[in-house]
N, C-alpha and C positions, 0 to 999 in steps of 0.2 A: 406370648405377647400378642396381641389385636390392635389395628388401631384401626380409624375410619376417617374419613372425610369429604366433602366436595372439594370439587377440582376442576378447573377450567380447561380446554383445550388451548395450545400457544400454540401457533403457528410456527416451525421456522422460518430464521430466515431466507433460506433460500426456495422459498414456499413459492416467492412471487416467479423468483425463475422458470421453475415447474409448472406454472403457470402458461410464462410466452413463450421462452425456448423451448423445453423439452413438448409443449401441449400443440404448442403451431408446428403443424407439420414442415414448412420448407419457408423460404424469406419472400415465396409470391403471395402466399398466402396471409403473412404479415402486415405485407404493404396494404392485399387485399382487406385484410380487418380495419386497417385506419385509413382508408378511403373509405368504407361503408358509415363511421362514425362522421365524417363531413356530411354525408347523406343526411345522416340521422339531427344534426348540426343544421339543416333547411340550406346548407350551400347551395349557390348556384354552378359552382364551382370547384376544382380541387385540381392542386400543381402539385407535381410530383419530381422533386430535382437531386439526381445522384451528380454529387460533384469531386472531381476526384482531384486531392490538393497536397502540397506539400506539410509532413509535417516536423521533417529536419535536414539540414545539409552540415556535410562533414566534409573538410577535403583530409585529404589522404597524407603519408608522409608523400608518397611518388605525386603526388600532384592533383588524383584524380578526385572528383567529385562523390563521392555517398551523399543520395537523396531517399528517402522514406517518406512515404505516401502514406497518403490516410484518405477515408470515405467520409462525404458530408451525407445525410438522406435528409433532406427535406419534405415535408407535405403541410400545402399551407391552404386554407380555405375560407374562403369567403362569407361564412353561416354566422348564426346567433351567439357565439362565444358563451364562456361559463365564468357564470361570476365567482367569489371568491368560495361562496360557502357551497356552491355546485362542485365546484375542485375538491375541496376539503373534507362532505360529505358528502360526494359521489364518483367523482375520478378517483381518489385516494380509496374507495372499499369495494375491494376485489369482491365479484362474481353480487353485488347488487342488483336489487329487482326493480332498480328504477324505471329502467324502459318496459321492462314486462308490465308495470303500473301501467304506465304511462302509455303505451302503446303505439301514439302519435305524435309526431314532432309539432310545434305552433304552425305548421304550412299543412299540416293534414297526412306528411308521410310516414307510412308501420315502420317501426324501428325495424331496423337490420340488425345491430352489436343487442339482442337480449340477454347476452349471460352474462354480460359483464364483464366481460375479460379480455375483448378485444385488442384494448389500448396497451394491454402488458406484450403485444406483441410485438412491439416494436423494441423489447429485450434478445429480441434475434434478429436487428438489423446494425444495431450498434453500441458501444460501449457505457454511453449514456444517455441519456435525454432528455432534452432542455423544451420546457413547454411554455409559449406565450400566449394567452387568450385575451381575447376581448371582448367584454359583455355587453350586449345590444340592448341591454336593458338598466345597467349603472353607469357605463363607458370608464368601467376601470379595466385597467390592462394589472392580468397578475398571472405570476411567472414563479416557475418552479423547474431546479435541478435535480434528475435523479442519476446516481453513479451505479451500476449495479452491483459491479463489483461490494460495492455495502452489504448488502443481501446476501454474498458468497460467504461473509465472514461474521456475519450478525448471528447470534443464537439464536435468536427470534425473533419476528416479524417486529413488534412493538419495539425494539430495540435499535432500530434506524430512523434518524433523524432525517428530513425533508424539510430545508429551509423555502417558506413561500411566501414573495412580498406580492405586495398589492401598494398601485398606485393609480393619478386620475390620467385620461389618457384622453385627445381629442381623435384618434386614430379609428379607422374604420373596423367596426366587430369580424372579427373572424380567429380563428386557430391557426397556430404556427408549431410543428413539432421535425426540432431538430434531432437528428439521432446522429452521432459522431463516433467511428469506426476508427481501428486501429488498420495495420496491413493484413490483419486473418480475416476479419471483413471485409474488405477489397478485396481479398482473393474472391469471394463470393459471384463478382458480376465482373463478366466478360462479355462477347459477343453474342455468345449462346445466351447466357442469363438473361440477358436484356431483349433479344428476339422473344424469347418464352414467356418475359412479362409483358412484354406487349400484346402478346396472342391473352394469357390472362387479361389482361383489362380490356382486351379488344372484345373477351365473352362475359366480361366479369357483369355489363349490363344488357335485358333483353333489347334488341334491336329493333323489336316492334311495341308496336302497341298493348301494356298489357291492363286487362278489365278490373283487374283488382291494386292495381295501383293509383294514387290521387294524379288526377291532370296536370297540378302542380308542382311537376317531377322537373322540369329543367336542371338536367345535372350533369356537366361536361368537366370532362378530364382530359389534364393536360399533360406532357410528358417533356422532362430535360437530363440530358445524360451529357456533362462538359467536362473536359480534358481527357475523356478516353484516348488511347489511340484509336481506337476500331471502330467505332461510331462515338457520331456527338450530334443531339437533338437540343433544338430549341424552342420550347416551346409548343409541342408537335402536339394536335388534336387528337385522342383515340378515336376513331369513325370504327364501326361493324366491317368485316370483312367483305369484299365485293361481290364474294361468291353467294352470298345471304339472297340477292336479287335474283340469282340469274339461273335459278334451277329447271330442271328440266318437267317434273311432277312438283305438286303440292297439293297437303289439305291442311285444313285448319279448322278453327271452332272451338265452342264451347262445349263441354258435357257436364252436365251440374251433377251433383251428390246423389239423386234419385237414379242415374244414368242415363238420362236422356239428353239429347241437344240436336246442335245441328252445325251440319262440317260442308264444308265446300272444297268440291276436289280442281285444281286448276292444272293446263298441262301449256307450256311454252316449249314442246318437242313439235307440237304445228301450229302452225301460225294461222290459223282458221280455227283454232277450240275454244269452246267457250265456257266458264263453269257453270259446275254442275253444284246444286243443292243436294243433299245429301241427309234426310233424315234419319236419326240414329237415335237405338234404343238397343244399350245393353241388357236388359231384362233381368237386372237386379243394381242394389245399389255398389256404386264405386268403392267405399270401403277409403273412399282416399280424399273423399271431400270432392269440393265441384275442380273442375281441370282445362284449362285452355293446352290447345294444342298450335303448334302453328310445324309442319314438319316438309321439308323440302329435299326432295331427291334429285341426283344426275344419274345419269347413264356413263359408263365409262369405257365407253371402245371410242376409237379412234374417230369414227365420224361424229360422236355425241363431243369431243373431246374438241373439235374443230367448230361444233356449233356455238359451244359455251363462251369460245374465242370472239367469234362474230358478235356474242351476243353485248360482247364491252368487256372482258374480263382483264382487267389493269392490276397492277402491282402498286404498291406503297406508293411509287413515288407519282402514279398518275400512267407508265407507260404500257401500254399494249403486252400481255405474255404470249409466250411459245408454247407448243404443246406440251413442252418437258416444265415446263413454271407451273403450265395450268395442274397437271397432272400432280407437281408437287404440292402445290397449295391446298387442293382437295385430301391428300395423304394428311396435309399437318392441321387443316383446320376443320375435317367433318367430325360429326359424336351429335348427338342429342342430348342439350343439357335441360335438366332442374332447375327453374327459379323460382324464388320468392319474394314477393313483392317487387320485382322486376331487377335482383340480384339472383347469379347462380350460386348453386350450391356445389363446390368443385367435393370429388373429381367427375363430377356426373358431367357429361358432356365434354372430355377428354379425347383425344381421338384412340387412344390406347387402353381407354377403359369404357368395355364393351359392353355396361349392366346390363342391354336387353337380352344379352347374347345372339347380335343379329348373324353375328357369322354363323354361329355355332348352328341355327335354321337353317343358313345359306347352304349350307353344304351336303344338306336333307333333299333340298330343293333349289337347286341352281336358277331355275330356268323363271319363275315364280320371287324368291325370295327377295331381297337387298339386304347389300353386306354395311358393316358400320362406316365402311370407308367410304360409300354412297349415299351420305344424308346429313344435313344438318338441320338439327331442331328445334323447339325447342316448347320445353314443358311445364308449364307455369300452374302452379299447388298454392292453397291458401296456406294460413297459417298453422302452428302444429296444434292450436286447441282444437279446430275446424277438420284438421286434415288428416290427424297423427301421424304422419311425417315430422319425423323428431331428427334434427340435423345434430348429429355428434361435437362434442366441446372440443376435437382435436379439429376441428371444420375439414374430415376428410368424407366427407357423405353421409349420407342417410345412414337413422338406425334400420338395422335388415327388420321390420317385425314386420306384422299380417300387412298394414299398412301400405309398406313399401311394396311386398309381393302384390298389392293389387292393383298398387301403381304402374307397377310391369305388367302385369296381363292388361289390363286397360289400354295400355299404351302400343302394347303389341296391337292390339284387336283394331285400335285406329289407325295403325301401320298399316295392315292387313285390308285396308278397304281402298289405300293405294296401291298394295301390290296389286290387288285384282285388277284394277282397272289397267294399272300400267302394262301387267303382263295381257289381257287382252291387244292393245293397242300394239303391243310389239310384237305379239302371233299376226294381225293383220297386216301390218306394216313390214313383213318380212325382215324383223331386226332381230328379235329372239331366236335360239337354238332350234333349228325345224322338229316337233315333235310328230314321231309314225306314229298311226294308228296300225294295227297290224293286218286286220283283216281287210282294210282297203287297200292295205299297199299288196297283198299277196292275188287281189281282183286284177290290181293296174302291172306287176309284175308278170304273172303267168296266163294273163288273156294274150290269146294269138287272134282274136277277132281281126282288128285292124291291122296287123299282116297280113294275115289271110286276104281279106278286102284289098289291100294296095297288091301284094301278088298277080293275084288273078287277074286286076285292072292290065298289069304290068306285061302281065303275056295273052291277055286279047289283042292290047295294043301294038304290041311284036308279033303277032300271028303266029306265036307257037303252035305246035300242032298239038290236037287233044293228046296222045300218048305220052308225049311231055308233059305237058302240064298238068296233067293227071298223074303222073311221079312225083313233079315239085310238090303239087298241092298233098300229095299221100306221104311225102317225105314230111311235109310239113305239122299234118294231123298227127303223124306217130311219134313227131318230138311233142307236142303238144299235152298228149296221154301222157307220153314218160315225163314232162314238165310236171302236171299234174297232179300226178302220183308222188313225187316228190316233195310238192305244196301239201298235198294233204297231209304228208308225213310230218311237217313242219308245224302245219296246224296244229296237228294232234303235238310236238311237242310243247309249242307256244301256250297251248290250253293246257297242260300239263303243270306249267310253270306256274301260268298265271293263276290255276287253284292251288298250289302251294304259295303263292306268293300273296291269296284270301285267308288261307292259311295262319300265317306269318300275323295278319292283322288281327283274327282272334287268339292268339297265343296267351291275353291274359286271361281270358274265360277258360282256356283247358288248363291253364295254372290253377286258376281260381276253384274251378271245378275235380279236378284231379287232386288237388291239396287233399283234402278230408280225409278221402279213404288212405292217403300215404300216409295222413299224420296218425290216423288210427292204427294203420298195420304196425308203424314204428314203435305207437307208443303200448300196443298190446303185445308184442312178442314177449317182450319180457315177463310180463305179468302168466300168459299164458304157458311159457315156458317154468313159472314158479308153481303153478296148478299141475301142472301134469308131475313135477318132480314130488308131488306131494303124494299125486295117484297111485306113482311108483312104487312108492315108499309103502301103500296100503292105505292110503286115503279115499277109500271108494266115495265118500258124501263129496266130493268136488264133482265128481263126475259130471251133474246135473251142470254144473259152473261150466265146465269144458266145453261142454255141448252148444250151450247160450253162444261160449267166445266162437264154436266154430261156425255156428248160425251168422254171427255180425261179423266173422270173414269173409265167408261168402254172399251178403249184402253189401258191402263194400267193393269185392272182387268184381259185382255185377255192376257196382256203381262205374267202375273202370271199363268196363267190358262195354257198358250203354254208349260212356262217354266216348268213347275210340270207333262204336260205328254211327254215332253220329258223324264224327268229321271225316273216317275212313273216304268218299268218294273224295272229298277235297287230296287229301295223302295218296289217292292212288296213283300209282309209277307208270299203270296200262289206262285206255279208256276203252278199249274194245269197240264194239259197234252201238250205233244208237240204239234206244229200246223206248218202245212204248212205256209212258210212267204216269202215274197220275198224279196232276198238277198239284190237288188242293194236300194229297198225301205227301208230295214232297214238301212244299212250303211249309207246311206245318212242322216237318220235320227241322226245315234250316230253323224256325224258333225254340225248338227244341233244344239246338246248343247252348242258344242264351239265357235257361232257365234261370240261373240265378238272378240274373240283371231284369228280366222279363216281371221282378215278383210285384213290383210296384207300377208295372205299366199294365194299361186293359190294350189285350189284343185280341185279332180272330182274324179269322180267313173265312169267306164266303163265296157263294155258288152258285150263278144264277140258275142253273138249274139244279136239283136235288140229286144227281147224279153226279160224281165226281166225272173228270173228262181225260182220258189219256191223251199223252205229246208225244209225240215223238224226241228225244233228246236223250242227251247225256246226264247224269246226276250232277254231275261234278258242275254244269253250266249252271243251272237252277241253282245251284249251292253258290257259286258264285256271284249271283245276281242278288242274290235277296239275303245271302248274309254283310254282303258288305251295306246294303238298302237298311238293315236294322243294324248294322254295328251304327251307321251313322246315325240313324233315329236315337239310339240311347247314346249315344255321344251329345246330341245337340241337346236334346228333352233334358239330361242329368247337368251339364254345363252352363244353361241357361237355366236350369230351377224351375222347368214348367211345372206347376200344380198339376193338372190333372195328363200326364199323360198316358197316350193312345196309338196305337197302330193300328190300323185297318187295312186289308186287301181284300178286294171284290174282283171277280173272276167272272167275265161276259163271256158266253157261251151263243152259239149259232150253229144249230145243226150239229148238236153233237163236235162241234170244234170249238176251242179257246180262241175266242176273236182278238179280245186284250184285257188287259192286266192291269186296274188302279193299285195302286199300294199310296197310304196317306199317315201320317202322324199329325203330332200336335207340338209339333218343336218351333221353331222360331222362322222355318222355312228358309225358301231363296229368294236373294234380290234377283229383279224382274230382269236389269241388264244382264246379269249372271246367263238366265235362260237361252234371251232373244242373240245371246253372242256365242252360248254353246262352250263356256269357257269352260263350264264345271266337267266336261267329257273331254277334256283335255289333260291328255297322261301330265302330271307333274304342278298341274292346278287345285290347289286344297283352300280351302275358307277357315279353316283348322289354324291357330299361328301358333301350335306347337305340335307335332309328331303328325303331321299333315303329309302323306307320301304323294299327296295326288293322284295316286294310282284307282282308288276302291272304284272310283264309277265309271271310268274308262274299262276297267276288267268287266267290271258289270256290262256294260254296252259290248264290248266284243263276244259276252257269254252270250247274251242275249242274240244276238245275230245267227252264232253258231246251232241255235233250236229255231231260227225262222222267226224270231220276233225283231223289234227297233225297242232300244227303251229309251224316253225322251222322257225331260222334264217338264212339267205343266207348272204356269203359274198360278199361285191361292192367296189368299190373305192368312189363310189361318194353316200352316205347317207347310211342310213340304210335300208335292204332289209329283210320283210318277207313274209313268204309263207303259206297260208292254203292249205293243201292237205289233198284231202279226203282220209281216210282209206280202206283201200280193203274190209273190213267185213261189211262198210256202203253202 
């Protein structure tokens, strides 16, 4: 038997539930959807009233009272109301494209509710819901009950009836949606629940100014919570958090789609700074649409924690905090949120949801970084045809695609031009973690000069006799020596470390590079093991086969063998004594490691004179200095998408000696303050805002030292510029 037919899809009914219960994640986000629909409604306004009321009393045989309580939810608004046939065809048909039509409410504001499914969320607030509207354009008032319970029991959707009158009304246009809760609803809000919606609505809208929303946005929310025991509000204004004003750093700005704009970094840690303009060019497109930024930091030790005090930092109710309030307030209200069209996008900007992963950096980089618990933000994205930032139907954040990831690195990369500057400001201000450089501290530690000098003062002045003081001072030289010798030993550890720890930073190039020949040895044993079982056997015509496989053994064996002295000085455990080397021979060699990365950059090394020039040094220093000098050049040149890039090192010569040393690419280079503050030779300072150790160019600078040169960075327009200069005393 066959049969065939068309056939419609029927919704059940418990379709609509699955909708706002099981699809809305928690009952703040509920509230949140039918507040954003007042929006979209051109309110001026929107009241939001949990009222909590009797709804039986019993007395008892012994006498006592039994009372049951029940939840009112309220939210009433003052906008353009919907007429009968807007209710009927278009509040009544779940997941509608009317706003996506439409896109603009009659005031000029982007719809917020586009999927359509907003308004069903208020089936996870209460039992039922009774709707009254008023249309600003018929002045009929028309009203509709829904029970949901219907929907549990209905087979399918078209199978529940929804009685709706319509009549004429002189009463003012706006929406009234009651939702009526039994006592498992009411368990729902307590003191907690009700602190957490406020923190919700306190972010629910951006608290600045944002470029892509209409001027005529006036939209204030109001808040009532009556017969609680544990609070009861009347009527209470959401205002933005107080900590919003009173940060310690900020930048802000625009970056449009092409990646260019311009940010302004402001700092209230002194009272004397003034902003800085700040041109910005990410050097390719955003991938995320254009993007306003507005991001504010504190500092959080104890004297930043005392300033924020000073600065007006008040509670709810208007009164002055303690350091223990301040401290918690910044705990429950910092994150960097998402909005669109001047609504967030929860849970982006949570303080327990971390998407940049700023801790996860913090902890790479303490001294540099900020943690999430130190910033509030906030990040305003156009729409998702503009942006592709696609906000999920359960409104728990963005869809993760390319999108969203480029909205993180973007976001990171603007973070990152506050951290620089903040971490600057607090190495000169003596507030940040003191970082040593090694090789100065081991000048200022084992120099006996200036005791020496006060000594001798010390016993001209007491008229020691020469025989004395010709002990002291010989007692003092030959601790001196043995200090000395000690330092060097140190030295030579410290430089030991620090090319294993150059090391450490090429580790994917000797993956990358060491891979081949492993994956060939792995994948020919076996093959070659089947060839020779065949020899055995009297297969003499493989032979020639045999031969070839043990040929491209041993070109692989050599490929391993090249690759291991290349980095051998970095890996060695001894340094031994310096040795004469030639400069342009070594350098060449550190690019050597990075052959593979090197295939699509034009390099060279040059010679003002035609004779290479020996230095005096270590291998391992040279190897330190200019692999970390090119890991960063194909980090920046490949991250930034330069077209044509280039490295070049020119090598100035005098007399038979290396005077100094350019090395130049064609990457995106350094900002100028960066230079003139000396911040990038600072262990634990990176421009990098992912796997940034801070370390490469401090080890470079101490390497450099250790052969008699300074490496300083010079400023260019077009890439990054540095210079080894020999020291006078070399």
């Amino acid at each position: 038997m066959s049969d065939s037919g068309v056939f419609k899809i029927r919704p059940a009914g418990r379709h609509i539930l699955t909708i706002g219960r099981d699809l809305i994640q928690d009952p703040y986000a509920a509230v949140v959807e039918l507040v954003k629909n007042a929006y979209d409604a051109d309110a001026n306004e929107v009241t939001i009233s949990f009222i909590k009321y009797v709804t039986s009393k019993k007395t008892l045989p012994d006498g006592r009272e039994e009372v049951h309580y029940g939840i009112k939810i309220i939210i009433e608004d003052d906008g353009h109301g919907m007429t009968r046939s807007v209710v009927t065809d278009k509040w009544m048909v779940p997941s509608t494209d009317d706003k996506q039509i439409r896109k603009m409410s009659p005031k000029g504001r982007i719809m917020q509710g586009r999927k359509g499914i907003g308004r069903y969320a208020s089936a996870i607030l209460g039992n039922d819901l009774l709707l009254k509207t008023i249309s600003a354009e018929d002045h009929n008032r028309t009203e509709l009950l829904v029970n949901w319970s219907d929907f549990e029991t209905a087979p399918y959707l078209s199978d529940v009836d929804i009685l709706i009158e319509t009549s004429e009304t002189s009463e003012n246009a706006g929406t009234t949606l009651l939702m009526t809760g039994d006592e498992i609803f009411l368990q729902e809000w307590n003191d907690i629940q009700f602190k957490q919606l406020k923190k919700e609505l306190k972010k629910l809208m951006t608290p600045v100014k944002d470029t892509k929303v209409s001027q005529d946005s006036s939209f204030d929310i109001y808040l009532t919570i009556e017969g609680f025991d544990s609070v009861n509000l009347e009527n209470e204004k959401i205002e933005p958090f107080p900590l919003f004003n009173l940060y310690d750093y900020r930048i802000s700005g625009k970056i449009n789609e092409a990646g260019n704009g311009l940010l302004v970094y402001e700092m209230q840690k002194a009272r004397n700074s003034l902003p800085i303009n700040l041109e910005f060019n990410y050097g390719k497109p955003t991938n995320c649409g254009s993007v306003d930024f507005d991001i504010r930091v504190f500092d959080r030790e104890k004297e930043a924690i005392d300033d924020l005090i000073k600065r007006g930092l008040k509670d709810d109710s208007g009164n002055y905090v303690g350091k223990l309030e301040a401290r918690r307030l910044l705990n429950e209200n910092n994150g960097i949120g998402v909005y669109r069209n001047g609504f967030r996008i929860r849970p982006l900007g949570d303080p327990d949801f971390d998407w940049l992963e700023l801790n996860k950096d913090r902890v790479q980089n303490p001294s540099k970084k900020i943690g999430s618990d130190q910033v509030i933000g906030i990040v305003s994205v156009e729409n998702e045809e503009k942006s592709g930032l696609i906000e999920k139907s359960a409104r728990d954040g963005l869809k993760e695609n390319v999108s969203y990831e480029a909205l993180k690195e973007l976001t990171k990369e603007i973070i990152s031009k506050l951290e620089e500057r903040r971490f600057i400001y607090r190495s000169k201000a003596g507030i940040s973690r003191k970082t040593l450089k090694v090789e100065k501290e081991f000048e200022r530690l084992f120099s006996f000069d200036n005791l020496k000098k006060n000594v001798q003062s010390s016993l001209i002045r007491g008229k020691v006799d020469k025989t004395t003081s010709s002990e002291i001072m010989g007692a003092i030289d030959a601790q001196e020596k043995e200090q000395n010798a000690a330092a060097e030993a140190l030295r030579e550890t410290v430089a030991i470390y620090q090319g294993q720890a150059t090391l450490g930073k090429i580790v994917n190039v000797i993956i990358h590079e060491g891979r081949k020949p492993l994956d060939f040895f792995k994948n020919q044993i076996p093959i070659f093991k089947k060839y020779y079982e065949q020899y055995e056997k009297g297969n003499v015509e493989v032979s020639s086969t045999l031969y070839d496989k043990v040929l491209k053994f041993a070109d692989n064996s050599q490929i391993l063998t090249n690759l291991f002295k290349k980095i051998d000085p970095l890996a060695a455990g001894k340094r031994g004594k310096k040795k004469s080397e030639f400069i342009k021979k070594e350098i060449e060699s550190d690019f050597s490691v990075f052959e593979s990365e090197l295939k699509n950059i034009e390099w060279s090394v040059k010679i003002s004179e035609n004779k290479d020039i020996p230095v005096e040094c270590w291998k391992q220093d040279v190897y330190s200095v200019f692999t970390n000098l090119i890991e960063n050049s194909i980090f920046w040149m490949t991250k930034k998408d330069i077209q044509q890039k280039k490295i070049s090192v020119d090598i100035h010569t005098v007399n038979d000696t290396v005077d100094y040393i350019d090395y130049r690419d064609t990457g995106p280079g350094i900002e100028k303050h960066l230079i003139e503050s000396g911040a990038i030779f600072e262990p634990e300072f990176s421009t990098k805002t992912e796997g940034g150790t801070g370390l490469g160019l401090s080890i470079a600078g101490e390497a450099a030292r250790r052969f008699g040169y300074d490496l300083k960075a010079l400023y260019s327009e077009s890439g990054a510029y540095f210079r080894l200069e020999r020291l006078e005393d070399n």
